[in-house]
C-alpha positions as CSV (number, residue, x, y, z in Angstrom):
1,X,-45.6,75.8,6.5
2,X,-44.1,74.7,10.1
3,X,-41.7,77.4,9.8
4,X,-44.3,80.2,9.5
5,X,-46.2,78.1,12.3
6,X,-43.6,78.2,14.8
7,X,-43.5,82.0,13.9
8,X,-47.6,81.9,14.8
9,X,-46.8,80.2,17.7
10,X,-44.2,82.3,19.1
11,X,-46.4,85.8,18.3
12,X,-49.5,84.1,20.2
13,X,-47.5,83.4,23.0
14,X,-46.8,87.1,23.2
15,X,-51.0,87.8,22.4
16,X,-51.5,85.8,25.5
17,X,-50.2,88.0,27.6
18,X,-51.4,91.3,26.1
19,X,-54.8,89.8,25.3
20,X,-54.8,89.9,22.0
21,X,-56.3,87.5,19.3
22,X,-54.9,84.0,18.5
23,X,-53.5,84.0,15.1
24,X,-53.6,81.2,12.8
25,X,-53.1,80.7,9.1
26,X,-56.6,80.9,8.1
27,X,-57.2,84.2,10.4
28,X,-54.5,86.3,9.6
29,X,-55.3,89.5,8.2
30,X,-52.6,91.8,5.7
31,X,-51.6,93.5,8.7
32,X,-51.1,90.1,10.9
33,X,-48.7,89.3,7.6
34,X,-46.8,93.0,8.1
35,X,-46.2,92.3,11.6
36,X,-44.8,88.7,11.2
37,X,-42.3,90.3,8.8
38,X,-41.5,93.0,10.9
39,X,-41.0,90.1,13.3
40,X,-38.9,88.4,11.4
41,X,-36.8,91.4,10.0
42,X,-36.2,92.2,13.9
43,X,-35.0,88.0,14.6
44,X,-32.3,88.6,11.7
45,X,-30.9,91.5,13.2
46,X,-26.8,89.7,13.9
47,X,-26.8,90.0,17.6
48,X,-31.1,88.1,17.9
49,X,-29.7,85.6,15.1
50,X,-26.3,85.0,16.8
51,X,-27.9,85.3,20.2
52,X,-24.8,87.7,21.3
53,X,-22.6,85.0,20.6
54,X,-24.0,82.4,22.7
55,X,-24.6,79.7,19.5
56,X,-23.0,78.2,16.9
57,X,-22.6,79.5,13.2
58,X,-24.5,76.5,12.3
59,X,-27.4,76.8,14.4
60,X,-27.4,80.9,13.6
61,X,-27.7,79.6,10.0
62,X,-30.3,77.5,10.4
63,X,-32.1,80.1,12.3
64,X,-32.0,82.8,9.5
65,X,-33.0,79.9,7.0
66,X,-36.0,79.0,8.9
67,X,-36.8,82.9,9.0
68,X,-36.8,82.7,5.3
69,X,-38.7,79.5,4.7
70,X,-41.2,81.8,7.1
71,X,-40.9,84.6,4.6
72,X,-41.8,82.5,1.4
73,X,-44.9,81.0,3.2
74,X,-46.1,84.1,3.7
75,X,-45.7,85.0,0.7
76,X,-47.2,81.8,-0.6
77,X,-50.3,82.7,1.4
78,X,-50.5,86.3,-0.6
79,X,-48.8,88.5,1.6
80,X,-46.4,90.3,0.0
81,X,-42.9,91.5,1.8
82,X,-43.5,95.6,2.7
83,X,-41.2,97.8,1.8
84,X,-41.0,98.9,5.3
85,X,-39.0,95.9,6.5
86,X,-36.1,97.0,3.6
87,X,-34.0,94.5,5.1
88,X,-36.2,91.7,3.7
89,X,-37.7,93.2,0.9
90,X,-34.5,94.3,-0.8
91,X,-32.4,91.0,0.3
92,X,-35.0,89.1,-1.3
93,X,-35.3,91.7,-4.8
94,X,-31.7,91.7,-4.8
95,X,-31.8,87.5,-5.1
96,X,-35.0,86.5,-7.1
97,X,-35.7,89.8,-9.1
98,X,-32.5,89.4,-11.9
């Protein structure tokens, strides 16, 4: 889980400033879940994962696995991916579902 966990930790460093709640495994809620994915959906677009060109291929790859390995601990913990993020949900179909 220490991929999802540095996700956590990145989103609470963001709730610190807009006062929201501290999320942790055991307090995230369905829609804590939705927003981690659309988190993570946003962090694959090319030019976040490739940080406009400023990294290597490498370390852009093992950004978007780490992204992933975030992905299936969510969805160890129950949350399912939402259609909404469709960049996810149908890469992920496309893989596991044949």
């Amino acid at each position: 889980m220490k991929h999802l966990q540095r996700l956590i930790d990145w989103e609470n460093l963001w709730r610190l400033h807009s006062k929201g709640t501290h999320l942790t495994v055991k307090n995230m809620t369905r829609d804590d879940a939705t927003g981690l994915y659309h988190s993570i959906e946003g962090r694959m677009s090319p030019e976040n994962l490739h940080e406009d060109g400023e990294i290597t291929r490498a370390q852009a790859q093992a950004k978007y696995d780490s992204l992933w390995y975030a992905v299936y601990d969510l969805m160890k913990l129950g949350f399912e991916i939402p259609k909404e993020c469709g960049e996810i949900y149908y890469d992920y179909h496309d893989t596991f579902d044949k």
